[in-house]
N, CA, C and O atoms as a Maestro MAE file, in Angstrom:
{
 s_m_m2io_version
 :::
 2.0.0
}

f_m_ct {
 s_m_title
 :::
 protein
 m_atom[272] {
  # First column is atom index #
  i_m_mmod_type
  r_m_x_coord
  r_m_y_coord
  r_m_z_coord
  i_m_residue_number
  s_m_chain_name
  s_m_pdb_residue_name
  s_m_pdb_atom_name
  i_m_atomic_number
  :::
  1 25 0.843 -1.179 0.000 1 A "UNK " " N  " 7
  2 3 0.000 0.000 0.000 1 A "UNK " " CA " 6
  3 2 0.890 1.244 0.000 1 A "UNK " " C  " 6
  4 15 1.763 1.481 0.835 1 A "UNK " " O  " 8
  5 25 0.417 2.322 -1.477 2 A "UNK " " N  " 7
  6 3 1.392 3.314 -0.814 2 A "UNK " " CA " 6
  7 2 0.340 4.402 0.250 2 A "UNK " " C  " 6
  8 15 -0.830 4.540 0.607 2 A "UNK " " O  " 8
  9 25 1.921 5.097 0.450 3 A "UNK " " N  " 7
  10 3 1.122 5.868 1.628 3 A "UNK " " CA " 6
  11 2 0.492 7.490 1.185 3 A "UNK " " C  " 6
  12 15 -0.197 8.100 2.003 3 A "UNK " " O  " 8
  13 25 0.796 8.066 -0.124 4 A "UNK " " N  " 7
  14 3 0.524 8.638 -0.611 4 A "UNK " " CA " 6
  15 2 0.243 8.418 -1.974 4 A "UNK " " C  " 6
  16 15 0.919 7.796 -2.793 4 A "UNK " " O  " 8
  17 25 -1.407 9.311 -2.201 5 A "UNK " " N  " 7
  18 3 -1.828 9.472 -3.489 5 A "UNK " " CA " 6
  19 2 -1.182 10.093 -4.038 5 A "UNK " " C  " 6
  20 15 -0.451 10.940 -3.525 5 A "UNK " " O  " 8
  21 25 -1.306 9.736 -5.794 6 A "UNK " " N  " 7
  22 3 -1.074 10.666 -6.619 6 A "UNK " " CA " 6
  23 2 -2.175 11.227 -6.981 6 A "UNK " " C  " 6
  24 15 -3.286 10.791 -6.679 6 A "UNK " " O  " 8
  25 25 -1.905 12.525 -7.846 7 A "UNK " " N  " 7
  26 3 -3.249 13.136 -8.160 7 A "UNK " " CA " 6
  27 2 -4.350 12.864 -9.270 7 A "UNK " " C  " 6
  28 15 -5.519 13.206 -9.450 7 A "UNK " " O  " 8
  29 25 -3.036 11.776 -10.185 8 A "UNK " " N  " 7
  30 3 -4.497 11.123 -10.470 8 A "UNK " " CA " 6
  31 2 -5.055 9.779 -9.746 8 A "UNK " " C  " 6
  32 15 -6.042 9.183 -10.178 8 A "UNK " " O  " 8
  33 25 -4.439 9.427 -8.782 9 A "UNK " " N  " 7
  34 3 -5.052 8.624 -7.878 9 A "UNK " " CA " 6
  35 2 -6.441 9.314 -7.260 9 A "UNK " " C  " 6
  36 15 -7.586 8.988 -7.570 9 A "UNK " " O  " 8
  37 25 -6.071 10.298 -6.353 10 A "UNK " " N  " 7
  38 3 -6.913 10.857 -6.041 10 A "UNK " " CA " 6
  39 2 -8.350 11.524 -6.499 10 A "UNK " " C  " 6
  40 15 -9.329 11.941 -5.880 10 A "UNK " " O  " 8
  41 25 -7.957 11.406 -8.021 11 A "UNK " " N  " 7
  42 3 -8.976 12.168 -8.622 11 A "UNK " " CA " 6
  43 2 -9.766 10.823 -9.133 11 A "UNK " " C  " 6
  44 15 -10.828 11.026 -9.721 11 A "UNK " " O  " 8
  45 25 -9.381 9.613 -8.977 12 A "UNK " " N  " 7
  46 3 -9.899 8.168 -9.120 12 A "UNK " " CA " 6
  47 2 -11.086 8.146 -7.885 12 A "UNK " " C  " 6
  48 15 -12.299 8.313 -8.009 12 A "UNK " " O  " 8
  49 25 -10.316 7.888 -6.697 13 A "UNK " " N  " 7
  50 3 -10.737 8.120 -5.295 13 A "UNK " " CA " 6
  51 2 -12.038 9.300 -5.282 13 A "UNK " " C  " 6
  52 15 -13.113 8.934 -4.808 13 A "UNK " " O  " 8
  53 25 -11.906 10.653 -5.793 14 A "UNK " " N  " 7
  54 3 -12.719 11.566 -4.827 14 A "UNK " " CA " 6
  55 2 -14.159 11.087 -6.252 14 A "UNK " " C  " 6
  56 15 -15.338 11.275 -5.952 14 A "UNK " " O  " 8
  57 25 -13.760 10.460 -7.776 15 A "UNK " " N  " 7
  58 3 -14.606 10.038 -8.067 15 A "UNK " " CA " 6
  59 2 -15.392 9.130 -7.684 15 A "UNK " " C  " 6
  60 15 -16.616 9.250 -7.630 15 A "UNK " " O  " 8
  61 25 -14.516 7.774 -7.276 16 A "UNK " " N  " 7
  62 3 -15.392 6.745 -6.705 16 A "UNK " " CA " 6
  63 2 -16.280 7.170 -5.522 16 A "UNK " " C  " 6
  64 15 -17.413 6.722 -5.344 16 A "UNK " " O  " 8
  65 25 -15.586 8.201 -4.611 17 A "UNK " " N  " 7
  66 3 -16.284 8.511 -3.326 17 A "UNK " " CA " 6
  67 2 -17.790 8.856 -3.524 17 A "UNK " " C  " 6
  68 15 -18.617 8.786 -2.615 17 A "UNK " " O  " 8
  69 25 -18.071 9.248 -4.842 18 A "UNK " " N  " 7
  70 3 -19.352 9.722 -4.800 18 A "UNK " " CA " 6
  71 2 -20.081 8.477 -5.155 18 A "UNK " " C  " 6
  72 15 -20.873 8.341 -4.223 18 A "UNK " " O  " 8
  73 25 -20.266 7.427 -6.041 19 A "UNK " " N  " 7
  74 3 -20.606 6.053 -6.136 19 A "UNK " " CA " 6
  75 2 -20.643 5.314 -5.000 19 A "UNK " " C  " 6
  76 15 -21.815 5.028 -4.755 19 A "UNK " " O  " 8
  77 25 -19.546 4.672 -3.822 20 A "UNK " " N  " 7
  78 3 -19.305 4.572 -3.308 20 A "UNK " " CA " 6
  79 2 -18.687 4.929 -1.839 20 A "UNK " " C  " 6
  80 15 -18.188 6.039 -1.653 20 A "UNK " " O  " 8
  81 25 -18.743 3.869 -0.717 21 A "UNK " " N  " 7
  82 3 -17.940 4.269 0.273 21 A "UNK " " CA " 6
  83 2 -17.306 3.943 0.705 21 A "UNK " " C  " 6
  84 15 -17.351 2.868 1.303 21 A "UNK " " O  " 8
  85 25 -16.252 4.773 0.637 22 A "UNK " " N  " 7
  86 3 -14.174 4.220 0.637 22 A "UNK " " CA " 6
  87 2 -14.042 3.455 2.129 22 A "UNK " " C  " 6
  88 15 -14.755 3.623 3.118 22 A "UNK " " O  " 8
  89 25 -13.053 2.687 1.984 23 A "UNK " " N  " 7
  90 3 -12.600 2.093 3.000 23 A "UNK " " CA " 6
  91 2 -11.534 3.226 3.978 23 A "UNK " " C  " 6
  92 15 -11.368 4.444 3.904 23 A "UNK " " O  " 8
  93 25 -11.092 2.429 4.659 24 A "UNK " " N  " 7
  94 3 -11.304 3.382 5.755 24 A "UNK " " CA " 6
  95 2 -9.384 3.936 5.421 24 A "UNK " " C  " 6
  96 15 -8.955 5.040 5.757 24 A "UNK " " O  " 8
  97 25 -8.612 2.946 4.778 25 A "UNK " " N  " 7
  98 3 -7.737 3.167 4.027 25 A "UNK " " CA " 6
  99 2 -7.843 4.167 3.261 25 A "UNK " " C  " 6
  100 15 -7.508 5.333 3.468 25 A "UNK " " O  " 8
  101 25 -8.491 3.523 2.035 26 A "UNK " " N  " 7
  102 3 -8.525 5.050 1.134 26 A "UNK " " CA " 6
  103 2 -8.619 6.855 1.396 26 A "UNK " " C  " 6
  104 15 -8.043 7.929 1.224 26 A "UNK " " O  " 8
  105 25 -9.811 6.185 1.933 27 A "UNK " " N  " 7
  106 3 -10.497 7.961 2.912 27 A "UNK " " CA " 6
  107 2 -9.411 8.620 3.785 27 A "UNK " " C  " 6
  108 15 -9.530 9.812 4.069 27 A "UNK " " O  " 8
  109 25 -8.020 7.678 4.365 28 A "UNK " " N  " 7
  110 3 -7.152 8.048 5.113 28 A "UNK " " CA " 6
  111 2 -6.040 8.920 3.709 28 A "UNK " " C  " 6
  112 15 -5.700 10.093 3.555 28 A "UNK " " O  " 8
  113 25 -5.817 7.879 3.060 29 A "UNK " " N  " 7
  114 3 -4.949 8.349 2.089 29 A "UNK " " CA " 6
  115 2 -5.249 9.779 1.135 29 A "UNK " " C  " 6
  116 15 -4.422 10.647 0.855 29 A "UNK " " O  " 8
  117 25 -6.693 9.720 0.739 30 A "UNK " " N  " 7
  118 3 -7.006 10.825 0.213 30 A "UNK " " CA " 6
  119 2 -6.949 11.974 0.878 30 A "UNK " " C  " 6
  120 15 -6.549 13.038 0.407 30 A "UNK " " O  " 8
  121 25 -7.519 11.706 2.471 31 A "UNK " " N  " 7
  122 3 -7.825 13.114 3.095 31 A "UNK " " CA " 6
  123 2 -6.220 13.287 3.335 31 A "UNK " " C  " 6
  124 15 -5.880 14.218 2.604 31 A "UNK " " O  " 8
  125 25 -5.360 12.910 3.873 32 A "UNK " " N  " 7
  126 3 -3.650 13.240 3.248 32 A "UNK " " CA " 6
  127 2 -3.447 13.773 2.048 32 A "UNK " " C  " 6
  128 15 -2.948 14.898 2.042 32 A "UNK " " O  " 8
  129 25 -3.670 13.323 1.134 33 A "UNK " " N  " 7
  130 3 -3.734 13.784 -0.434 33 A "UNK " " CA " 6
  131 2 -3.761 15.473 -0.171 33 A "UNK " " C  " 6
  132 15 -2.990 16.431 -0.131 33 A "UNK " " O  " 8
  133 25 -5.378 15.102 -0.002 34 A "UNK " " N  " 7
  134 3 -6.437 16.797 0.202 34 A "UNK " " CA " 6
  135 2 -5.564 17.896 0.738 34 A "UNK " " C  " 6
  136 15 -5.139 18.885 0.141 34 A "UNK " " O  " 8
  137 25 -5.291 17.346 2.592 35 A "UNK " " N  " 7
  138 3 -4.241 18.698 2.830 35 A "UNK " " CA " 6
  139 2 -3.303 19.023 2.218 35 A "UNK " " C  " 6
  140 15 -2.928 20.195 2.188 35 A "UNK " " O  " 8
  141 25 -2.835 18.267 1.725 36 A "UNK " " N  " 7
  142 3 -1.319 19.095 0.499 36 A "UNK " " CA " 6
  143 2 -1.383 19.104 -0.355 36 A "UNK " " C  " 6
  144 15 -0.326 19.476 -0.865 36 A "UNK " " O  " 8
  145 25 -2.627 18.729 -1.499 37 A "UNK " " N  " 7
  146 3 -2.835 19.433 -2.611 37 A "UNK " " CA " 6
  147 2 -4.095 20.241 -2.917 37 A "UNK " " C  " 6
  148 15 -5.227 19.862 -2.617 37 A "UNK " " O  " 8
  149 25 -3.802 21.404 -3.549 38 A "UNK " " N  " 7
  150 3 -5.129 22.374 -3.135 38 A "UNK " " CA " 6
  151 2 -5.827 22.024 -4.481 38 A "UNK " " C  " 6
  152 15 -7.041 22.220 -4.540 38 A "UNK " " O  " 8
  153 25 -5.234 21.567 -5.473 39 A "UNK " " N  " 7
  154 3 -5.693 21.212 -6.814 39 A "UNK " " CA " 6
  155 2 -6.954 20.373 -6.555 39 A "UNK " " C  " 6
  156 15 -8.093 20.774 -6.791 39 A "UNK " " O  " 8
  157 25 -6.680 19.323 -6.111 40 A "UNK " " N  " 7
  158 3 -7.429 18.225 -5.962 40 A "UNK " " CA " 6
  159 2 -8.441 18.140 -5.134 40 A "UNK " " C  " 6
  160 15 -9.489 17.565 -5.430 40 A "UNK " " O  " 8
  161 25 -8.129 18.937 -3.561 41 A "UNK " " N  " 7
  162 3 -9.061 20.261 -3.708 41 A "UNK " " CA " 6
  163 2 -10.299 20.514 -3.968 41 A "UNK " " C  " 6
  164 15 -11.370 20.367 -3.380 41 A "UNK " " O  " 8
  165 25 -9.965 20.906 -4.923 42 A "UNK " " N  " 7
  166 3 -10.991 21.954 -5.877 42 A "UNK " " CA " 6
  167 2 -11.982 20.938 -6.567 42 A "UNK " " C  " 6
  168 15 -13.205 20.797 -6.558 42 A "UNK " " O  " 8
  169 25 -10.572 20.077 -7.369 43 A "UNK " " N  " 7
  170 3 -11.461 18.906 -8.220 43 A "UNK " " CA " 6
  171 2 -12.810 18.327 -7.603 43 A "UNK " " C  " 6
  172 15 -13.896 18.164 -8.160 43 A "UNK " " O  " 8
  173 25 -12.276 17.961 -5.772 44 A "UNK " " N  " 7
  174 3 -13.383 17.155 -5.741 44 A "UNK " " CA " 6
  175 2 -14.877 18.306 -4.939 44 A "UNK " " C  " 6
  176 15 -15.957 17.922 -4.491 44 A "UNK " " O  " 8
  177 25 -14.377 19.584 -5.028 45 A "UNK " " N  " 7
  178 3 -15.466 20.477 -4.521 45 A "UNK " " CA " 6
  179 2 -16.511 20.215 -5.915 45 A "UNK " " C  " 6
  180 15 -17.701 19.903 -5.865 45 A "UNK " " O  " 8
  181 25 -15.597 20.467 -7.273 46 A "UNK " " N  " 7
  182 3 -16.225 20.804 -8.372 46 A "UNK " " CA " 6
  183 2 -17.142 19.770 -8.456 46 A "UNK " " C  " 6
  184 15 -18.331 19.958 -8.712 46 A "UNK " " O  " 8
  185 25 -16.412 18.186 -8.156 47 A "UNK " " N  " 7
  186 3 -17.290 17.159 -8.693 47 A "UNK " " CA " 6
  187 2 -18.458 16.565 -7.672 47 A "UNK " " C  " 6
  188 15 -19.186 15.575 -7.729 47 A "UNK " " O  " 8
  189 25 -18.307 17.525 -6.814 48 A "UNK " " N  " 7
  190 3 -19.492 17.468 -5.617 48 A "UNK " " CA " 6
  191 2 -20.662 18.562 -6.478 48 A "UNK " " C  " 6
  192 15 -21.717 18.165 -6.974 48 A "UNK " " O  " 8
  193 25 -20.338 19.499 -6.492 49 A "UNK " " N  " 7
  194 3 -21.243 20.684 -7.285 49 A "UNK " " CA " 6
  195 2 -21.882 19.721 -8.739 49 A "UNK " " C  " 6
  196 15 -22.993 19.347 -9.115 49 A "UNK " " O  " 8
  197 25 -21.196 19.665 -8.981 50 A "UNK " " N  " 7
  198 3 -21.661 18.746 -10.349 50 A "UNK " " CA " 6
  199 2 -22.745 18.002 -10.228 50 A "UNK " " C  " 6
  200 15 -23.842 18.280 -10.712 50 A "UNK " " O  " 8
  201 25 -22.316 16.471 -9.204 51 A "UNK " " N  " 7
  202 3 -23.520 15.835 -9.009 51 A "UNK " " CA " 6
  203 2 -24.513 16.193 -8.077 51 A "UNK " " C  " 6
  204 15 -25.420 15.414 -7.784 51 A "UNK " " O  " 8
  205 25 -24.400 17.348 -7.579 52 A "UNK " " N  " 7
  206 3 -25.377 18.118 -6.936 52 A "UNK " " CA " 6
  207 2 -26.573 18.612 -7.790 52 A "UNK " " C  " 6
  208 15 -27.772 18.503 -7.536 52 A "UNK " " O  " 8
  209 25 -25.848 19.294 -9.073 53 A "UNK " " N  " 7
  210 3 -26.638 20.063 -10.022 53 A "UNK " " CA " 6
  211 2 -27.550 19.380 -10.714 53 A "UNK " " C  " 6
  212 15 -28.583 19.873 -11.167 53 A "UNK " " O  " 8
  213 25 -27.200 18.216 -10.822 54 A "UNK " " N  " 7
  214 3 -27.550 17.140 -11.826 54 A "UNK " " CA " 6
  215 2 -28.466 16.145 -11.504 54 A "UNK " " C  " 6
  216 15 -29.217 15.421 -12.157 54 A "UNK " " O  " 8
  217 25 -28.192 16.308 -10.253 55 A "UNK " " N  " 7
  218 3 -29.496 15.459 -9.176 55 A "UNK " " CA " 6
  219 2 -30.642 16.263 -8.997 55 A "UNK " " C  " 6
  220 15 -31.758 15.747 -8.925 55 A "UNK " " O  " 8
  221 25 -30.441 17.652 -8.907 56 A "UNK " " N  " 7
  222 3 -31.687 18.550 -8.627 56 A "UNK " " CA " 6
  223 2 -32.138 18.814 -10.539 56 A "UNK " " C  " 6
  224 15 -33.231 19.365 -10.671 56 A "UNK " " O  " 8
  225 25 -31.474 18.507 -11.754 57 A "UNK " " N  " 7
  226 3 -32.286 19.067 -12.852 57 A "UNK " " CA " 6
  227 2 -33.126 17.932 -12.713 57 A "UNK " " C  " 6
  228 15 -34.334 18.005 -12.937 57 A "UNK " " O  " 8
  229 25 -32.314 16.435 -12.203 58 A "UNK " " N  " 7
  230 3 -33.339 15.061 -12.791 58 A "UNK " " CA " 6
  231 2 -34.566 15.198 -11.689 58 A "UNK " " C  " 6
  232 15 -35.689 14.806 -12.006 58 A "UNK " " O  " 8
  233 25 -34.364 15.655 -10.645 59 A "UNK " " N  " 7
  234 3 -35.680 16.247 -9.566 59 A "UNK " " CA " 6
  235 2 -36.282 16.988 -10.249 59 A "UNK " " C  " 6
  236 15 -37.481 16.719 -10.318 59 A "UNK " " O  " 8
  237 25 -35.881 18.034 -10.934 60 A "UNK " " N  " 7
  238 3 -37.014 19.268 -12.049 60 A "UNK " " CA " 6
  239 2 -37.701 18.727 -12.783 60 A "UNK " " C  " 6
  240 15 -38.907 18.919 -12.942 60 A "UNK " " O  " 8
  241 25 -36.513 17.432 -13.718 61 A "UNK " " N  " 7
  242 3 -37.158 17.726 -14.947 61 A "UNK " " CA " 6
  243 2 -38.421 16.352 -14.319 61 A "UNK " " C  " 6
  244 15 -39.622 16.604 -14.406 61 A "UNK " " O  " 8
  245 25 -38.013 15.168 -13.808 62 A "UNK " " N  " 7
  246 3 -39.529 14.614 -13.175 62 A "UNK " " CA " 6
  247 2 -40.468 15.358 -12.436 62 A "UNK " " C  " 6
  248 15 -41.510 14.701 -12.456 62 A "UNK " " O  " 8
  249 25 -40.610 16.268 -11.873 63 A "UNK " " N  " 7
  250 3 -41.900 17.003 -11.483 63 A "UNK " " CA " 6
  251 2 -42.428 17.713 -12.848 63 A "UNK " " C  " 6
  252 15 -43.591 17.438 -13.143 63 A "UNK " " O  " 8
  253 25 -41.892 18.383 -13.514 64 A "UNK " " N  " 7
  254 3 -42.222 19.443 -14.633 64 A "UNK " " CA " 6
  255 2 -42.951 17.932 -15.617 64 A "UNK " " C  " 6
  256 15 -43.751 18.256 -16.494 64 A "UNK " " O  " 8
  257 25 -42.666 16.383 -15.453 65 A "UNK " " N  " 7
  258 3 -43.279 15.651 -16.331 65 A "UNK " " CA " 6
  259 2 -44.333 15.261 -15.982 65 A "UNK " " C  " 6
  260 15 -45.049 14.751 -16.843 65 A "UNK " " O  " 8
  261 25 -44.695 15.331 -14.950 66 A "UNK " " N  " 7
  262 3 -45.876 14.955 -14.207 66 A "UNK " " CA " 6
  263 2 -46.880 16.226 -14.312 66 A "UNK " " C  " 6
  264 15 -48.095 16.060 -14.208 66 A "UNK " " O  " 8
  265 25 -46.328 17.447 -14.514 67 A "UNK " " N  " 7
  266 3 -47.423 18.081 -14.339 67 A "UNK " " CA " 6
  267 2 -47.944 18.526 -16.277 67 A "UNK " " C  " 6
  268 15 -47.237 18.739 -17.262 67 A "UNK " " O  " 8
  269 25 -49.814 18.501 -16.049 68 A "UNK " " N  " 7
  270 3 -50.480 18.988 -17.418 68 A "UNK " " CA " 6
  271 2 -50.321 19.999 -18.345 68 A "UNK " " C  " 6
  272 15 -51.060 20.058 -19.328 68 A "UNK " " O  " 8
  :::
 }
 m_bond[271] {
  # First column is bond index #
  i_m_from
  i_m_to
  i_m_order
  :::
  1 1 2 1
  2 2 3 1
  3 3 4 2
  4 3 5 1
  5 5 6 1
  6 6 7 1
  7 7 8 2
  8 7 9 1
  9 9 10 1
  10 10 11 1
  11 11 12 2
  12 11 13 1
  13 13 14 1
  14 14 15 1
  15 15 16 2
  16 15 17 1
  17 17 18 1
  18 18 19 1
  19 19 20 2
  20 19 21 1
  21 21 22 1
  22 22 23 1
  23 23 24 2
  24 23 25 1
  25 25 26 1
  26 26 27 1
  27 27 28 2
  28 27 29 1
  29 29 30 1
  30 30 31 1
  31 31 32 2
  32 31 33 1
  33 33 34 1
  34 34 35 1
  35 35 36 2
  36 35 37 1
  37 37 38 1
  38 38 39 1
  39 39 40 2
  40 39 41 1
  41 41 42 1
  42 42 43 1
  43 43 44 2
  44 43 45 1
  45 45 46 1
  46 46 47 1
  47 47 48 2
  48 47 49 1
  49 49 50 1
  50 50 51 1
  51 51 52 2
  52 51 53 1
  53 53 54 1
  54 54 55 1
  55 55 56 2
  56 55 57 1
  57 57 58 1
  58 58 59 1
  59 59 60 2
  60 59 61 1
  61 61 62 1
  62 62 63 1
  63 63 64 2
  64 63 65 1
  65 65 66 1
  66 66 67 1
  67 67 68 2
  68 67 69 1
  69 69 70 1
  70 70 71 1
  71 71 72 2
  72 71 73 1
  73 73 74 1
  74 74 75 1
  75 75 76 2
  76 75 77 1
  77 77 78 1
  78 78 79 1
  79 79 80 2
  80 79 81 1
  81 81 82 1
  82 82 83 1
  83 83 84 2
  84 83 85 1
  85 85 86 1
  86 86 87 1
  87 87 88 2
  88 87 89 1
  89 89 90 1
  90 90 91 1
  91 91 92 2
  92 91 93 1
  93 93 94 1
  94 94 95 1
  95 95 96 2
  96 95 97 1
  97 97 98 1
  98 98 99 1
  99 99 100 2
  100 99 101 1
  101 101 102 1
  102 102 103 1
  103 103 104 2
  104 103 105 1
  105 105 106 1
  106 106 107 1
  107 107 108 2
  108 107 109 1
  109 109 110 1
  110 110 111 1
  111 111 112 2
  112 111 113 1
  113 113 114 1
  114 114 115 1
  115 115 116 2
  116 115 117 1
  117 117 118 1
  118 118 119 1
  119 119 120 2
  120 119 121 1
  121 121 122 1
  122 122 123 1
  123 123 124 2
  124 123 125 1
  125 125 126 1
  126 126 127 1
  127 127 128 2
  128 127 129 1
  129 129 130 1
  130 130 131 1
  131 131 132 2
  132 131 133 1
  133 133 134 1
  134 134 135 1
  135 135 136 2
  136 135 137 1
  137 137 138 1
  138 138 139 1
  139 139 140 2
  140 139 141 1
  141 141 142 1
  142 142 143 1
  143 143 144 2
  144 143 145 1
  145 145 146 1
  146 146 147 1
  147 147 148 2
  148 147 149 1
  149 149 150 1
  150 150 151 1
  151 151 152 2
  152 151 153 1
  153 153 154 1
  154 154 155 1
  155 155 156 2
  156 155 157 1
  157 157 158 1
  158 158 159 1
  159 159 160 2
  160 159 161 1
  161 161 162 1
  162 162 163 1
  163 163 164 2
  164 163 165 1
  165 165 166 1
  166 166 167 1
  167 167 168 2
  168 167 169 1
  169 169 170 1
  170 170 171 1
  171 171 172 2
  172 171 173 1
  173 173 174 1
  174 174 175 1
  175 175 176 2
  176 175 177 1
  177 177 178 1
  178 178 179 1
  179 179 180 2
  180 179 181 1
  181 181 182 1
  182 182 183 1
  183 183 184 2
  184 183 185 1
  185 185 186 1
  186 186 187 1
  187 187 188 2
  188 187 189 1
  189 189 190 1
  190 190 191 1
  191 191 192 2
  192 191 193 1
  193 193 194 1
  194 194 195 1
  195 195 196 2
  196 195 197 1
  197 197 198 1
  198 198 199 1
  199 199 200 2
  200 199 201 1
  201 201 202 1
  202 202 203 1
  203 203 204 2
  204 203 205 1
  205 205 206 1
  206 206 207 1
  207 207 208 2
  208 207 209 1
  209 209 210 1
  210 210 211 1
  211 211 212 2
  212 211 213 1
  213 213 214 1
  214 214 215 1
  215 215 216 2
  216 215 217 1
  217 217 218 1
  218 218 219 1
  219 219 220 2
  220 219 221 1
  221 221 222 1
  222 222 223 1
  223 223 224 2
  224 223 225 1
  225 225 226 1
  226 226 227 1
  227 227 228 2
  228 227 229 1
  229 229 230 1
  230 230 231 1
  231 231 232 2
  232 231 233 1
  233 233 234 1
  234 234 235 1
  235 235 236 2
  236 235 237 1
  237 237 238 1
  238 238 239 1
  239 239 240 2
  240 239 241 1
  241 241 242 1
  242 242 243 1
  243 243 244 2
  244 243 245 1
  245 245 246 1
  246 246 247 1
  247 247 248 2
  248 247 249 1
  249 249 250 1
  250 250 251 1
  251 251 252 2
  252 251 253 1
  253 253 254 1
  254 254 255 1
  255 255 256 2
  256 255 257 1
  257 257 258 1
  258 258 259 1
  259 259 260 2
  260 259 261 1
  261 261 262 1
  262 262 263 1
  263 263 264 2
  264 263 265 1
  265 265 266 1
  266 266 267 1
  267 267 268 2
  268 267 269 1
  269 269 270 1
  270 270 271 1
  271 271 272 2
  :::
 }
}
């Protein structure tokens, strides 16, 4: 096991995190990752916002189909 991510490890990781829930390993390694890279960071703020956005259009666009 290494003990540090790389960043595209991490950007593997903060993807799966949203599918899934990391072991208790991973979640250690990433949140290490996190404090010393601000890049990655960001990445996984962005890819939180993302499936945030995307969950509330598929909430819109099923009510807006239901209604006459």
């Amino acid at each position: 096991m290494l003990f540090f991510y790389t960043c595209k490890q991490a950007h593997q990781k903060l993807s799966e995190d949203l599918d899934r829930k990391l072991s208790l390993a991973e979640r250690t390694q990433l949140k290490i990752h996190l404090g010393m890279c601000r890049s990655c960071t960001n990445f996984g703020t962005q890819m939180r916002t993302i499936r945030m956005a995307m969950k509330q259009m598929a909430e819109g666009k099923s009510s807006d189909q239901d209604k006459p």
